[in-house]
C-alpha positions as CSV (number, residue, x, y, z in Angstrom):
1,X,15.5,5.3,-23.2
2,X,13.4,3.9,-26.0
3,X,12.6,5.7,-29.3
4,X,8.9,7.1,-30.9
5,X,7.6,3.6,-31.3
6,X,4.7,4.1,-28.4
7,X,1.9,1.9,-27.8
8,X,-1.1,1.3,-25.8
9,X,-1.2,0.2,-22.5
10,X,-4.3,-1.3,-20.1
11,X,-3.6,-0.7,-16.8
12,X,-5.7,-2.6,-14.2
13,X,-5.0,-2.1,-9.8
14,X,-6.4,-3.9,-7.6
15,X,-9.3,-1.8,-6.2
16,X,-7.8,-0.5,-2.6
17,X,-6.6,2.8,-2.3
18,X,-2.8,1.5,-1.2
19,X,-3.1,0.0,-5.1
20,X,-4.3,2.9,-6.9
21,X,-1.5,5.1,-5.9
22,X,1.3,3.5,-7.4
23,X,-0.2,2.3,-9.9
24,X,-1.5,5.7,-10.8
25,X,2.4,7.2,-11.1
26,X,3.0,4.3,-13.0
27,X,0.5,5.4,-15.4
28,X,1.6,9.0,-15.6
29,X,5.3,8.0,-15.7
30,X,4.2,5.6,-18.9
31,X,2.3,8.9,-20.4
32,X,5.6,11.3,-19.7
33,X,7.7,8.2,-22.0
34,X,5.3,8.5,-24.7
35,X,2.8,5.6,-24.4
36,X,-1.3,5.9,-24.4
37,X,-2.5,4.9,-21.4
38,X,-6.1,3.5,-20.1
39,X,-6.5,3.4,-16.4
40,X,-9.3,1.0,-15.6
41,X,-10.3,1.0,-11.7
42,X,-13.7,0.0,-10.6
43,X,-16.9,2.4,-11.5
44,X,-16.8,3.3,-7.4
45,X,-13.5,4.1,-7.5
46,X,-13.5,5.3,-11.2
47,X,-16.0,8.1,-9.6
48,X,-14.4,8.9,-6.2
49,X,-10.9,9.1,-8.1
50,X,-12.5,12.2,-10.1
51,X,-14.4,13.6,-7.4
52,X,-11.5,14.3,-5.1
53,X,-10.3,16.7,-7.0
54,X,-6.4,15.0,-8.3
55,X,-6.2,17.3,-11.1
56,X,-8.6,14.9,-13.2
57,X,-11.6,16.2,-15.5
58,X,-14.0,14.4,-17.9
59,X,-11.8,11.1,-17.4
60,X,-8.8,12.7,-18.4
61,X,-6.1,14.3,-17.2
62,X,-6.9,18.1,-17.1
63,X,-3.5,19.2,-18.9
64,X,-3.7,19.6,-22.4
65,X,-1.8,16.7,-25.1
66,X,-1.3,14.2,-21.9
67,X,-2.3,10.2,-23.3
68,X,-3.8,9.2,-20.1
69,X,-7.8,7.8,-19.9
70,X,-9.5,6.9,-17.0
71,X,-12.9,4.7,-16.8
72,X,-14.5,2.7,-14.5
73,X,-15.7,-1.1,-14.8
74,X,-18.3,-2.6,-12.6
75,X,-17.2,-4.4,-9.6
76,X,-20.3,-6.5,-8.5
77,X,-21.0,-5.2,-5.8
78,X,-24.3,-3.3,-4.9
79,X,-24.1,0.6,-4.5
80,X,-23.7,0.1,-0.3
81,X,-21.7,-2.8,0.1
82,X,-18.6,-2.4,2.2
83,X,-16.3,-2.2,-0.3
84,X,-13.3,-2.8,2.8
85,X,-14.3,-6.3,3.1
86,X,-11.4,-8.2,1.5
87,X,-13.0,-11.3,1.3
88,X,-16.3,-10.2,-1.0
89,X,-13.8,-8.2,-3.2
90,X,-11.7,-11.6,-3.7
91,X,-15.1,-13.4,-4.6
92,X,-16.9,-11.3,-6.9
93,X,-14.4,-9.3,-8.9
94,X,-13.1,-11.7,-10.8
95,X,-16.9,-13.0,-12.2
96,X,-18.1,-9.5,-12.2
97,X,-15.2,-7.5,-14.3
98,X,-13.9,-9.9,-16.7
99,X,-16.9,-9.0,-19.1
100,X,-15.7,-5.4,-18.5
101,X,-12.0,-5.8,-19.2
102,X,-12.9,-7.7,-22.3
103,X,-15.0,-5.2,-23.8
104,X,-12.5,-2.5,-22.5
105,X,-10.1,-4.4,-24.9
106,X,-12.1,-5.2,-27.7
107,X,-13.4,-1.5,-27.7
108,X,-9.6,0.0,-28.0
109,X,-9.4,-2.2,-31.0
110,X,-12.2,-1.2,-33.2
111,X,-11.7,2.7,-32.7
112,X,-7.7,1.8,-34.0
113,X,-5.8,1.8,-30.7
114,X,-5.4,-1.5,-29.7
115,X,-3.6,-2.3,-26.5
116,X,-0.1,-3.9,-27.1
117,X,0.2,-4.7,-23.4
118,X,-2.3,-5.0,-19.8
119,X,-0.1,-4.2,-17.0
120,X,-1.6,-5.9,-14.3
121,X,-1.8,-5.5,-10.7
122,X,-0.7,-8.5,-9.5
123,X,-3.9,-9.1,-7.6
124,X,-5.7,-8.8,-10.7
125,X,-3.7,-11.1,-12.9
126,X,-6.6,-13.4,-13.0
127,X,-7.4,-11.1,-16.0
128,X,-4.3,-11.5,-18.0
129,X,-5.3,-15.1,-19.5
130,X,-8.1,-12.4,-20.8
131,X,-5.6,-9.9,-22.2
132,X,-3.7,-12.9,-23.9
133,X,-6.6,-13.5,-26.0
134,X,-7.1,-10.7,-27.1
135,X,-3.3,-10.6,-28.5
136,X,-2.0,-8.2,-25.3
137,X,1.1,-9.2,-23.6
138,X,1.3,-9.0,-20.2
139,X,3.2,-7.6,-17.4
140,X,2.7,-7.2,-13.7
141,X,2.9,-5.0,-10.9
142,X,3.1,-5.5,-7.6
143,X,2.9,-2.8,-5.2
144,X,4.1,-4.3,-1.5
145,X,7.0,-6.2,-0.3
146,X,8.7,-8.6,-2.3
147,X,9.1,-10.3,0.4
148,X,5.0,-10.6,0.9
149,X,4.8,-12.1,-2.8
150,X,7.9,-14.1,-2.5
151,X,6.0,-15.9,0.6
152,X,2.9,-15.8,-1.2
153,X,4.5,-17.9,-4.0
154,X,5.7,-20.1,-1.9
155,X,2.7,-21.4,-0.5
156,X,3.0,-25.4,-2.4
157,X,6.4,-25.3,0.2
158,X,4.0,-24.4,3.0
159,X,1.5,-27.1,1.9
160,X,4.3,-30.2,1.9
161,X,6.0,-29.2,5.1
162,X,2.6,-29.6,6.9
163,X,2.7,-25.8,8.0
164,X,-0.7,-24.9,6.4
165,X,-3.6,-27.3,4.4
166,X,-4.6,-27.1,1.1
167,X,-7.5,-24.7,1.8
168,X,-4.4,-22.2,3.2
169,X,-5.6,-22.5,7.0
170,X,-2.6,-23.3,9.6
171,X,-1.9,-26.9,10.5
172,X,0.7,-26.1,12.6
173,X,0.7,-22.6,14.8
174,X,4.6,-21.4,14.4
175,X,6.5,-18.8,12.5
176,X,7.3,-19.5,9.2
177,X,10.6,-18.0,7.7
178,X,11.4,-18.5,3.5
179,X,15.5,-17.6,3.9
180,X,17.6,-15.7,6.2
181,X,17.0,-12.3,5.6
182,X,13.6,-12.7,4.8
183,X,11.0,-11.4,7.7
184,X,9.2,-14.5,9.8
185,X,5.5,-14.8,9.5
186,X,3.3,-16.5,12.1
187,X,1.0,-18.7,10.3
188,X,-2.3,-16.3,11.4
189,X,-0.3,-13.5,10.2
190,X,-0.5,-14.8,6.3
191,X,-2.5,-12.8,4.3
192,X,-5.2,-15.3,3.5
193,X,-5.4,-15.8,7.3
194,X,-5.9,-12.5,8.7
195,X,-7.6,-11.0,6.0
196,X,-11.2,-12.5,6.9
197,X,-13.5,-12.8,10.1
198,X,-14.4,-16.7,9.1
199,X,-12.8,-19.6,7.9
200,X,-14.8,-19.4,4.6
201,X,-13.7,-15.9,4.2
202,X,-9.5,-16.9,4.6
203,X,-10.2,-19.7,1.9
204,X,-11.9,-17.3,-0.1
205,X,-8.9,-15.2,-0.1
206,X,-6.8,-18.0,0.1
207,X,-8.1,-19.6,-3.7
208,X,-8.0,-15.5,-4.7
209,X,-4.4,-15.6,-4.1
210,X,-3.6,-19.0,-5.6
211,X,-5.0,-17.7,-8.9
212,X,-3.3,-14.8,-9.5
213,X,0.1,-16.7,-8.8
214,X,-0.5,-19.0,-11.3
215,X,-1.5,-16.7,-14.2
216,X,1.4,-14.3,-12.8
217,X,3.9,-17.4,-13.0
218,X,2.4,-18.4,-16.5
219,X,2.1,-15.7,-18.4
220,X,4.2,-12.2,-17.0
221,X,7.0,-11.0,-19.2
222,X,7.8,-8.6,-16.5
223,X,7.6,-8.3,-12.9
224,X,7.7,-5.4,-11.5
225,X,8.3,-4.0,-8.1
226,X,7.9,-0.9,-5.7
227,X,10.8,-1.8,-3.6
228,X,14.5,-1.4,-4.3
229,X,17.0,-3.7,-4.4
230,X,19.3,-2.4,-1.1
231,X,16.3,-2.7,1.0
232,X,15.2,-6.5,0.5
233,X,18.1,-8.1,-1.3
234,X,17.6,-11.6,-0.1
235,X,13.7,-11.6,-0.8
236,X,14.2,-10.1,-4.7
237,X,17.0,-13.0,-5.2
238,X,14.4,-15.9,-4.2
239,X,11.8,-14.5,-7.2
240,X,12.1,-14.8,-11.1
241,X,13.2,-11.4,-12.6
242,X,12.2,-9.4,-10.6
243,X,12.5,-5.7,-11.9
244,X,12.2,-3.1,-8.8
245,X,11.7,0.5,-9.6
246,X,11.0,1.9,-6.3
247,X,10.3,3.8,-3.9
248,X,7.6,5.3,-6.8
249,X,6.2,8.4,-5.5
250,X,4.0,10.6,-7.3
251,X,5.8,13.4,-8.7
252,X,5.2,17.1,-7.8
253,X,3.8,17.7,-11.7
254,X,1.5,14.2,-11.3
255,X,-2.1,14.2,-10.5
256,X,-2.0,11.9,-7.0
257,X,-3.7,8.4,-7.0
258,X,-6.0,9.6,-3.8
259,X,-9.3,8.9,-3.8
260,X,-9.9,11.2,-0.7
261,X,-10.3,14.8,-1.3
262,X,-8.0,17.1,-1.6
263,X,-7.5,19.8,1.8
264,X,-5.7,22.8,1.9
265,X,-2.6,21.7,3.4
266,X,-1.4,25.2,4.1
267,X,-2.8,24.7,7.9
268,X,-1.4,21.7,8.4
269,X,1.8,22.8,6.7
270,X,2.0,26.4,9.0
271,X,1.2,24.0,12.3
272,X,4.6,21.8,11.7
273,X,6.6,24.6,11.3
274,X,5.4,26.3,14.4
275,X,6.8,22.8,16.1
276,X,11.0,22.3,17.0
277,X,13.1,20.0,14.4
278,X,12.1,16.1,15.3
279,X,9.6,17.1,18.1
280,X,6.1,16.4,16.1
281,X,4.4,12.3,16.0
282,X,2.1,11.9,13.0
283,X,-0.7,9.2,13.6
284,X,-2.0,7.8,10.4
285,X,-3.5,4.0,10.2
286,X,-4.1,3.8,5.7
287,X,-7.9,3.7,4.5
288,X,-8.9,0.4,5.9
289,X,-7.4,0.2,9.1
290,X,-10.8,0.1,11.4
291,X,-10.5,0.7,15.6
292,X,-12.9,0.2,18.3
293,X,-14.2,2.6,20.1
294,X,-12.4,1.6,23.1
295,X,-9.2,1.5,21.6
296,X,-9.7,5.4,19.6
297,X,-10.2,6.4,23.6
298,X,-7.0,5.2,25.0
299,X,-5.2,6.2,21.8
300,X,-6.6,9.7,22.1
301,X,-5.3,9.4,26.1
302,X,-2.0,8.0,25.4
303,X,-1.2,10.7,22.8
304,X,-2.2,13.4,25.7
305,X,-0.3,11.8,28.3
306,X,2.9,11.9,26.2
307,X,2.8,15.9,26.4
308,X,4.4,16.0,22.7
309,X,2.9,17.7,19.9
310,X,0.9,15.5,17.8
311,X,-0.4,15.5,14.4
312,X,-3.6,12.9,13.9
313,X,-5.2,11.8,10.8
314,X,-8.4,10.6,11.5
315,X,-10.6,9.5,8.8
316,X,-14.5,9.6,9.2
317,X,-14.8,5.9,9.6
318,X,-11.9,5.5,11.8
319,X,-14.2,3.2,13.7
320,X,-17.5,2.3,12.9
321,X,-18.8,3.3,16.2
322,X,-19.2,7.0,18.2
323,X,-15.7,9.3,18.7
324,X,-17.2,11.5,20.9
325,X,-15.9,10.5,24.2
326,X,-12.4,10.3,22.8
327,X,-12.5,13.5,20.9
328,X,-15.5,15.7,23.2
329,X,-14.6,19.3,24.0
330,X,-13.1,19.0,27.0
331,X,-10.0,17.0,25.7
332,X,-9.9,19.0,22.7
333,X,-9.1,21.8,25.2
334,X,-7.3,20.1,26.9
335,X,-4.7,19.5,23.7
336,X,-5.2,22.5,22.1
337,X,-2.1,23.8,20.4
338,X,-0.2,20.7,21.0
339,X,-2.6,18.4,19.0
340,X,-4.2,19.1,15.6
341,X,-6.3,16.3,14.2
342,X,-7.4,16.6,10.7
343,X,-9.3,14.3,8.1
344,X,-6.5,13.3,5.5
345,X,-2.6,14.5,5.4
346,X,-0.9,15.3,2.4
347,X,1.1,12.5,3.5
348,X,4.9,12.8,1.7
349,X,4.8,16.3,2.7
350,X,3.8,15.8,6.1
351,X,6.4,13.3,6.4
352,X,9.0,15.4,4.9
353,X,8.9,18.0,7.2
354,X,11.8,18.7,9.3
355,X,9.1,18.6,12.9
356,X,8.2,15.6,12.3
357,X,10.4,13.1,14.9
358,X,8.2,9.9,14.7
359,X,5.7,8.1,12.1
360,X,2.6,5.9,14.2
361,X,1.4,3.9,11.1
362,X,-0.5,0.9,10.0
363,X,2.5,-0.4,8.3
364,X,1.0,-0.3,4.5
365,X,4.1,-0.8,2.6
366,X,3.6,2.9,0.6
367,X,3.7,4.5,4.3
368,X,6.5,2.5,4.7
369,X,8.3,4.2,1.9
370,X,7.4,7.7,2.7
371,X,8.6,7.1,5.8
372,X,12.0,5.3,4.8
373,X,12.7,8.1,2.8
374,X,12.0,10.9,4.8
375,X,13.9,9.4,7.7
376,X,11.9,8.9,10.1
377,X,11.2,6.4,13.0
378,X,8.5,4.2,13.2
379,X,5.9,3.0,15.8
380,X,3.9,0.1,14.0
381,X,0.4,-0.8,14.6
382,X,-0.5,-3.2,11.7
383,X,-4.1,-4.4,11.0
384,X,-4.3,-6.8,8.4
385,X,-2.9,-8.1,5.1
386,X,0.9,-7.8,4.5
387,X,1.2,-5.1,7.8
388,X,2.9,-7.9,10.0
389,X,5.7,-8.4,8.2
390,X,6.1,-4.9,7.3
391,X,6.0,-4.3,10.9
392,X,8.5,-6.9,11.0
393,X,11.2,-5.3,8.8
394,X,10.9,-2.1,10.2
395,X,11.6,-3.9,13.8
396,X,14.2,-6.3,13.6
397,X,16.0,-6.2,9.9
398,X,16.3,-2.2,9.5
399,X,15.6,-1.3,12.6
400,X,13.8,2.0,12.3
401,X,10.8,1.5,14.6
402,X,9.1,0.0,17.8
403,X,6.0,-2.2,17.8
404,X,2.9,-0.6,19.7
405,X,2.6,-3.8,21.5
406,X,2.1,-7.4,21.1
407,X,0.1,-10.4,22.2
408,X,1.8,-13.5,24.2
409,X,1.5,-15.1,20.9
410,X,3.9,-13.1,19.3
411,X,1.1,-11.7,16.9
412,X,1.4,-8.0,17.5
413,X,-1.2,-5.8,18.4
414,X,-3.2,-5.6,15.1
415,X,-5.9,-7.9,13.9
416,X,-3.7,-11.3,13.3
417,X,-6.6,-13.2,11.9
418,X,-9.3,-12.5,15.1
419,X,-9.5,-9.5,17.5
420,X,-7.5,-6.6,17.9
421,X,-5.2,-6.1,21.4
422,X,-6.6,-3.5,23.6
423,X,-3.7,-0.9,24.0
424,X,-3.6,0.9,26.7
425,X,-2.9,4.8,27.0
426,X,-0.1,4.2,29.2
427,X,1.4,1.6,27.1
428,X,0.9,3.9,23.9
429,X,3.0,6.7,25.8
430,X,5.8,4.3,26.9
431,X,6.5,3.4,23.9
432,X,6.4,7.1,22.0
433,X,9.3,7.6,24.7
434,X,11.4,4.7,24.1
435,X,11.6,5.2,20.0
436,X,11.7,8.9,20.3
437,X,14.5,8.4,23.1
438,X,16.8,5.9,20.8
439,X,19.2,7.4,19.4
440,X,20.5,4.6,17.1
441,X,16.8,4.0,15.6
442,X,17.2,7.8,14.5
443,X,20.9,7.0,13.6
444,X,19.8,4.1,11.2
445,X,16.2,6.2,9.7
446,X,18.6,8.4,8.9
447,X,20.7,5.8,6.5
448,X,17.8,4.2,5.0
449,X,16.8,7.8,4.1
450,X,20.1,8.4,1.8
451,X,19.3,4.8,0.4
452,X,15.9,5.3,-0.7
453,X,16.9,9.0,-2.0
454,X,20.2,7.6,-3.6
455,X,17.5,4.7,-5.7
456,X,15.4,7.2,-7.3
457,X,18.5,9.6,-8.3
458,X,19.1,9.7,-12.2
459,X,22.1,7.5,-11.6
460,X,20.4,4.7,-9.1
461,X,19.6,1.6,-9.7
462,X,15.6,1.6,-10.1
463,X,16.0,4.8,-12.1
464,X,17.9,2.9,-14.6
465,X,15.7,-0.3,-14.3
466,X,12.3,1.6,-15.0
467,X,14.3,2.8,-18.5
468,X,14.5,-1.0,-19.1
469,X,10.6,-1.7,-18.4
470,X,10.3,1.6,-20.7
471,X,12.4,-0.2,-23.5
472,X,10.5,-3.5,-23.3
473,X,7.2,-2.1,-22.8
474,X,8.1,-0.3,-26.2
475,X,9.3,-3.2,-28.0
476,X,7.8,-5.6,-30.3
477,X,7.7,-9.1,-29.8
């Protein structure tokens, strides 16, 4: 563990909530070592981050003596823009913030705290050229799969094999697959590719991604993961460095990440325990998982047809069009005492409980962690992004879970780069049989549990390996 020699650190997440959490631990974890920390997330998220109620006040942590700042910097975008669109974030951010993160900078400076490093989301590395400037050094962080970013990096191998153009759109439709070990991707399941509704949107995202690589490969000391090194051995041996401290979960004496408020979760709490060991399946689909109306109806049917106990967290904009039929007083009757749908879960806990048998999820790669480590089994719906090959890992290299369903394609039921598979009810309850019904998918959530557990133990690996970032964050050059 390093000595008294602290600094100042910038720390900048990408501005999605599956970002902010991790990065926000980081942040507290860096303040419990000894370092000043300045946690810069967009002004809209700088604002719902204090309004939900974390533990936060006056843009600082509420506890007294704690070195950890918060702010906001603006992020282009008008005051109703959809801030879930992927594609308008990639475009604008990088113009509209870079003032912001330089006058963040220069500010520290001339009140006699300088930064010594920006610890970067690794979707925001665009700004370490800025930091380097300025004198920082720079580090990065990046919060999925190393697998995703292994693939990502590997995009010039993608280009001369003829599987995608230069503008990132797919020359050739097939499944692309970095090593053995290393999950498949079809090409509309790259990131670029299914995280836009238009071509001009995917090359948006596309050039997005290209520019972080480049100032991530030019200019990152360290590079940092929330992953561990038993669960993707052969993608971490593919990258340079690569320093995974994972799974990093806030800890019981850390203000969360959430920018969702806060709800008692003594309800929800009392309502699993009033449920048998392993009988319970919690539903949860992230913050930007969006479904049709359609599909929240035969979701809502296939969860009553399976007779079990459900748990539902479903967020206000769920789906941008009416719930009613799905969720009208009648079927609420009809499911009363058997389901309970709420507006947010304290996730982990929920997770943790002993009731809980199965885990319905989007795939986001911090649900995917909760879920590893709480040992449960998976049924995968993924939407966009890095969800496929999530889904991916959980299905056919660990094992843990079931897909939902998939297209003839091969592309799952989730976006994919165009419209979302209508699932049916039916479908939805066949398959909440077959994963709660195999035995060896428990069997093997139950391993992966004792390796998570084991990584964050004083004596694991990624314990030991966030002392090292620790040491060199604290180090002069």
């Amino acid at each position: 563990m390093m000595e008294a020699s602290f600094g100042h650190i910038l720390l900048l997440p990408f501005p999605f909530q599956g970002h902010i959490m991790p990065f926000m631990e980081m942040a507290n974890r860096l303040v419990d070592a000894g370092f000043t920390v300045t946690f810069a997330n967009t002004d809209f998220n700088h604002r719902r981050l204090l309004a939900a109620g974390n533990g936060y006040a006056d843009n600082e942590l509420s506890s007294s003596g704690r070195r950890l700042r918060l702010l906001g910097i603006p992020d282009g975008l008008e005051s109703d823009e959809e801030r879930k669109n992927v594609a308008r974030i990639c475009q604008v951010i990088p113009g509209a913030m870079a003032a912001g993160v330089e006058g963040v900078i220069r500010s520290a400076a001339d009140e006699g705290r300088p930064f010594r490093w920006i610890l970067s989301d690794q979707l925001m590395s665009w700004a370490v050229p800025l930091g380097l400037r300025e004198g920082l050094r720079a580090a990065v962080f990046w919060t999925s799969s190393a697998a995703m970013l292994a693939i990502s990096l590997s995009i010039p191998k993608m280009i001369q094999i003829g599987l995608i153009a230069e503008d990132g759109l797919p020359k050739k439709h097939a499944v692309f697959q970095l090593a053995p070990g290393v999950p498949g991707l079809h090409t509309a399941q790259l990131a670029w590719n299914n995280a836009g509704s238009n071509l001009a949107d995917k090359s948006c995202v596309f050039s997005f991604v290209l520019t972080n690589n480049r100032a991530t490969a030019d200019h990152a000391e360290l590079l940092i993961f929330n992953s561990f090194e038993d669960l993707e051995p052969q993608a971490l041996s593919l990258l340079p460095s690569p320093v995974p401290v994972g799974p990093l979960f806030s800890a019981d004496h850390h203000p969360t990440g959430s920018l969702w408020p806060l709800e008692n979760p003594s309800t929800i709490l009392r309502w699993l325990d009033s449920h048998p060991v392993g009988s319970v399946l919690y539903i949860a689909f992230g913050s930007h998982t969006i479904f049709s109306e359609a599909q929240i109806e035969e979701l809502a049917r296939g969860l009553e047809l399976t007779g079990r106990p459900f748990l539902w967290a479903v967020r206000p904009d769920l789906t941008a069009e009416r719930r009613d039929a799905a969720f009208s007083p009648e079927y609420l009757k009809r499911i009363e005492g058997r389901g309970l749908l709420v507006g947010w879960a304290p996730q982990r806990r929920v997770l943790a409980h002993p009731s809980i048998g199965c885990f319905m999820s989007h795939c986001g790669w911090n649900s995917i962690l909760e879920g590893l480590t709480a040992g449960v089994r998976f049924l995968c719906w993924p939407y966009f992004a890095d969800q496929f090959l999530n889904e991916t890992y959980i299905c056919d290299t660990w094992k843990v879970g079931l897909s939902v369903g998939h297209r003839e394609d091969g592309t799952g039921a989730g976006a994919g780069g165009g419209e979302m598979m209508l699932v049916k009810g039916e479908q939805i309850r066949k398959r909440v049989e077959e994963v709660m019904r195999d035995e060896e998918i428990g069997k093997r959530a139950h391993v992966w549990k004792e390796r998570a557990t084991q990584n964050v133990n004083p004596s694991g690996t990624c314990h030991e390996n966030f002392n090292m970032v620790l040491n060199v964050l604290g180090s002069t050059p």
